[in-house]
Structure formats: C-alpha cells, structure tokens
C-alpha positions as a Markdown table, in Angstrom:
| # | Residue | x | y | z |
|---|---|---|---|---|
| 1 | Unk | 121.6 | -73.7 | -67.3 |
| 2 | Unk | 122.8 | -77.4 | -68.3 |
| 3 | Unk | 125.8 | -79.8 | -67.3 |
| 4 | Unk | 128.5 | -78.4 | -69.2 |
| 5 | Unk | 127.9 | -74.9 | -70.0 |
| 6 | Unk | 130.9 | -72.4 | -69.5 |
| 7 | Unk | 129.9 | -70.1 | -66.9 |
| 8 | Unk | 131.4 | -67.4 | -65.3 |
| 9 | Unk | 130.4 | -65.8 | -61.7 |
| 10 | Unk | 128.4 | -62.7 | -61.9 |
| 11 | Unk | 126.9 | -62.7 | -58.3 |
| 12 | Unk | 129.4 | -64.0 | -56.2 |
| 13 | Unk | 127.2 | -63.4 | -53.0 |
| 14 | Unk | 124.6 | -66.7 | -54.2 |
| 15 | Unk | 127.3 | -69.0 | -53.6 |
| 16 | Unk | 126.5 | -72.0 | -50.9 |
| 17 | Unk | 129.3 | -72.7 | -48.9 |
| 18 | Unk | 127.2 | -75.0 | -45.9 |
| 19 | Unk | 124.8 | -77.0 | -48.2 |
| 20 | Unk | 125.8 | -80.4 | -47.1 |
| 21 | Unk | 122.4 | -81.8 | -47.6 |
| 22 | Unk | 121.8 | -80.4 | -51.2 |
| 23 | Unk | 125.3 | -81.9 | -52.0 |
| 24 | Unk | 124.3 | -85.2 | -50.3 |
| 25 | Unk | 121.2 | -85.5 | -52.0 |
| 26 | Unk | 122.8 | -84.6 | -55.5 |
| 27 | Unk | 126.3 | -84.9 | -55.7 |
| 28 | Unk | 127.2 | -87.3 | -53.6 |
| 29 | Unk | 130.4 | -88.3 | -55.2 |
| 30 | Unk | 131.7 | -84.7 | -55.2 |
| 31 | Unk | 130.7 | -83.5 | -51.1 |
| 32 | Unk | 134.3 | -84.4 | -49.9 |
| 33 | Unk | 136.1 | -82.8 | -52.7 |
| 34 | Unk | 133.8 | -79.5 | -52.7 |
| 35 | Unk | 134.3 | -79.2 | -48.4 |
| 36 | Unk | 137.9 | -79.9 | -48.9 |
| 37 | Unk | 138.1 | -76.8 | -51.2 |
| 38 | Unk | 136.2 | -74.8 | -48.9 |
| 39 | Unk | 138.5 | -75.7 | -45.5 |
| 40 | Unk | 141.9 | -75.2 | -48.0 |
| 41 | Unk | 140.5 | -71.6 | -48.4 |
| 42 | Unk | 139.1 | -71.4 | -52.1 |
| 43 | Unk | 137.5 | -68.1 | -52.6 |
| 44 | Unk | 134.6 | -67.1 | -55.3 |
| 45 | Unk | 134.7 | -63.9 | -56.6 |
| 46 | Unk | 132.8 | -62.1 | -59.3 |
| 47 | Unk | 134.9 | -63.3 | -63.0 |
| 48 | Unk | 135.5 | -66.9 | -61.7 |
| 49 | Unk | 135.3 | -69.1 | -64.7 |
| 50 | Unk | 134.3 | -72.7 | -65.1 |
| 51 | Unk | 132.5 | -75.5 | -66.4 |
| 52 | Unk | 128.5 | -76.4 | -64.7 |
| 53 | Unk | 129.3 | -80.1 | -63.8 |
| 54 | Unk | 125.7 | -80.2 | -62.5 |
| 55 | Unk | 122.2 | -78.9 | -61.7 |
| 56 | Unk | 119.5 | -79.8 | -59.3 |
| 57 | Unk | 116.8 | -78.3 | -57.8 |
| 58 | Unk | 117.8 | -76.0 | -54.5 |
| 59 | Unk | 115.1 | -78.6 | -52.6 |
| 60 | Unk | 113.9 | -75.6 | -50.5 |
| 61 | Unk | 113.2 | -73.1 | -53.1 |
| 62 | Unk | 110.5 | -74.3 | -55.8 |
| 63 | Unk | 111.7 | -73.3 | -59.2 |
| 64 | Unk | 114.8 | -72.4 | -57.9 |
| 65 | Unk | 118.6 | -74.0 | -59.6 |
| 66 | Unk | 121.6 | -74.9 | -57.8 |
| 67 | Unk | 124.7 | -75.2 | -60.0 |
| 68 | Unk | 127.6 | -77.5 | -59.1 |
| 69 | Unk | 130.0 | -75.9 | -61.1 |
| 70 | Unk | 134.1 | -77.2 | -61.8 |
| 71 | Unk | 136.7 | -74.0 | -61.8 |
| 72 | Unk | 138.9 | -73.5 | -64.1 |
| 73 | Unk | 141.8 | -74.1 | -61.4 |
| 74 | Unk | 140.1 | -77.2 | -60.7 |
| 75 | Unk | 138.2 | -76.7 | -57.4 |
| 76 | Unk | 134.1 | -76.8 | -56.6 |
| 77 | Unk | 131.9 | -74.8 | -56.0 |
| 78 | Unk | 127.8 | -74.4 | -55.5 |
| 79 | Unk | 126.2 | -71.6 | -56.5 |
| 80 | Unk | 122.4 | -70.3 | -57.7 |
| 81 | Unk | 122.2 | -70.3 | -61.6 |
| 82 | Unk | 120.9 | -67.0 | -61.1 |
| 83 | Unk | 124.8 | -65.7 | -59.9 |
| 84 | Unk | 125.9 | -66.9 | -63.4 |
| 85 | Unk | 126.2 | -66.1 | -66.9 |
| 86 | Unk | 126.9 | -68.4 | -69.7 |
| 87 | Unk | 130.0 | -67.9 | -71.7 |
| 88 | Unk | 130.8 | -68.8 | -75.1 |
| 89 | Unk | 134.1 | -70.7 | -75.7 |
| 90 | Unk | 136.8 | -68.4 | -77.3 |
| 91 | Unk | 137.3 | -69.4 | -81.2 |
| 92 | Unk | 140.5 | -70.4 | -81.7 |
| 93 | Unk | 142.6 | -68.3 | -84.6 |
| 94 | Unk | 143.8 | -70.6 | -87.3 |
C-alpha cells in the first residue's frame, strides 16, 4: 500500500480509533483533525472509500502497516493495510 492509492474498507474491524502515539509519531500534522472526526461521530464501515494519505509502520507490530487514509467525505481515518483493498479509478466515458 502507498501514499495515494484508492482504497476502499474491506475489514472495518482493523480500524484504530485510540492510536495517539502512532499518530504522533507519524502524522503529526493530521492528530487534531483525525480525533476531531472521531468525537464528531465519523463511522467506518465496510465500502468506505478514500484516498491512503500515508503509511508507517504500526511501531508495535514488526512487519505490520498502518494506513492514514483521507475519506471521500473528507474525514480521517487509521486503519491496518490489511482491512483494505486497492481500487482502480473509474475511467471516465468520453
């Protein structure tokens, strides 16, 4: 998985939703936005689409990817590669 891959959520249930010290360590510049979303209420659920903004190592885990990963409705969310799948982009008709 690479910054700026389509993705779409396939295992909603390897979402992080308290990893303040992964997002600390590697996304600094994004932590307030990403808890903001979580205490307004976003939900992940299995179809949610979006663009990988990031990817780090989980820190805990060796071998193991953490996505940062841009919504199509805009908010943030973290999540283990291994919840998504890549999507291609839909061809437009001409």
């Amino acid at each position: 998985m690479n910054a700026g891959n389509r993705v779409e959520v396939v295992r909603q249930g390897m979402h992080y939703s308290t990893y303040h010290n992964w997002m600390n360590k590697n996304a600094p510049e994004f932590h307030d936005e990403w808890q903001d979303g979580r205490y307004y209420g976003f939900q992940i659920a299995d179809g949610l689409r979006g663009s990988v903004v990031l990817v780090a190592e989980h820190g805990m885990f060796e071998g193991t990817f953490l996505c940062l990963v841009r919504a199509d409705d805009n908010n943030l969310f973290l999540i283990n590669e291994e919840g998504l799948i890549k999507i291609r982009k839909s061809r437009k008709a001409t």
